[in-house]
C-alpha angles and dihedrals in degrees: 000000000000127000127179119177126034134272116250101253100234092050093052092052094052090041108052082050087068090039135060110223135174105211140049085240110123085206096067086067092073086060094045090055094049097041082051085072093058111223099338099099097176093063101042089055086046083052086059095054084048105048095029108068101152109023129105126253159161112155141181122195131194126193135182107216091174151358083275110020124081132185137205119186116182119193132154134163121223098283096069130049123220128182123195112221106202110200103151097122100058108018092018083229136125118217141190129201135167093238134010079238085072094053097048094047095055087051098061092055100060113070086190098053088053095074096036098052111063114160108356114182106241101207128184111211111232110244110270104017127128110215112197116200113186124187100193125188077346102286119113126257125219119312084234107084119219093263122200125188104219101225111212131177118195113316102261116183114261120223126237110234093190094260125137125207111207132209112282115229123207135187121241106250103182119129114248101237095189133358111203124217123237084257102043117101124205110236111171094188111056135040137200104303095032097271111157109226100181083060097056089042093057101043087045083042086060104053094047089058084042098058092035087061097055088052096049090040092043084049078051103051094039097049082057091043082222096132124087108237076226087065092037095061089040083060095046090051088055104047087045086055098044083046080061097053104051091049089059076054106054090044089062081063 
């Protein structure tokens, strides 16, 4: 879990009373409300609109819900901002920021990223909403998030009827991929044969930045209409003929 903002102080004390925490972070006390609720996220984060009236917040939660499902659920009250980078279709990645100033920013930085991202969708998430992202069998779900509107009347004080709520365990259910022996010794760089696979993976590294480039640069070119269609079909006749050859290439495999 994220959490950006704070916690009012007299919530986080009557709170922490309800609910067992670990830390003195007045931030853990937005998990603890939501793991309170058992499996059923959505109302656990409804249960934090409901308990958390003055603090500060703009949250993002993952989850893993099995050894191939993955969840991402966004939320945040008027106190905090919170902006969605959607970046499935190039880097098959969603993203959050504070600002889109922080994305950008971030961007510029990385010569690599620059050829691969090409359009994200900057998003700003509405005030009390709840966006829900799945990856699922790893394949992605919809662009469009589950998306649920957080409905509050007028903050009314909540009574403490005496319960505590403790601190949920749970087992670590990963698959083990490789267990290496006392003897074996970890080389990422080379496999069995002496092939070199951080070599393979640069030079194909750079051809895909490569090709990524001549798309964002043609794009480029063609929004200015400052390329000549001559030139255009010139560039269309090399990249057919560089697609035959890899896959010569990729028939000598």
């Amino acid at each position: 879990m994220v959490h950006n903002g704070r916690i009012d102080d007299c919530e986080y004390c009557v709170l922490k009373n309800k609910y067992e925490v670990r830390s003195g972070c007045d931030s853990e006390i937005i998990l603890r409300i939501v793991e309170a609720s058992g499996q059923d996220r959505l109302k656990g984060i409804s249960e934090v609109f409901s308990l958390i009236n003055h603090g500060h917040m703009a949250v993002a939660m993952g989850q893993r819900t099995s050894h191939t499902d993955r969840d991402l659920w966004l939320f945040r009250n008027e106190h905090r901002p919170l902006w969605v980078v959607d970046v499935r279709d190039s880097l098959g990645q969603i993203m959050f920021v504070s600002e889109p100033s922080i994305w950008d920013d971030a961007l510029s930085q990385c010569d690599k990223a620059k050829g691969v991202v090409r359009a994200a969708k900057v998003i700003e998430l509405p005030v009390e909403q709840i966006w829900h992202f799945r990856l699922a069998d790893g394949i992605r779900q919809s662009l469009a998030p589950q998306r649920y509107a957080v409905e509050k009347g007028p903050a009314m004080a909540w009574e403490d009827d005496g319960s505590r709520h403790a601190i949920q365990t749970h087992g670590v259910e990963s698959k083990v991929q490789t267990v290496l022996g006392a003897d074996d010794r970890l080389d990422a760089g080379k496999v069995a044969g002496g092939i070199r696979l951080d070599v393979l993976n640069a030079s194909c590294d750079t051809l895909i930045d490569l090709v990524n480039n001549v798309r964002l640069f043609a794009e480029q070119k063609a929004v200015e209409e400052s390329m000549a269609k001559a030139d255009f079909q010139r560039l269309l006749r090399s990249l057919e003929d560089k697609r035959t050859e890899l896959e010569e290439i990729l028939g000598l495999i």
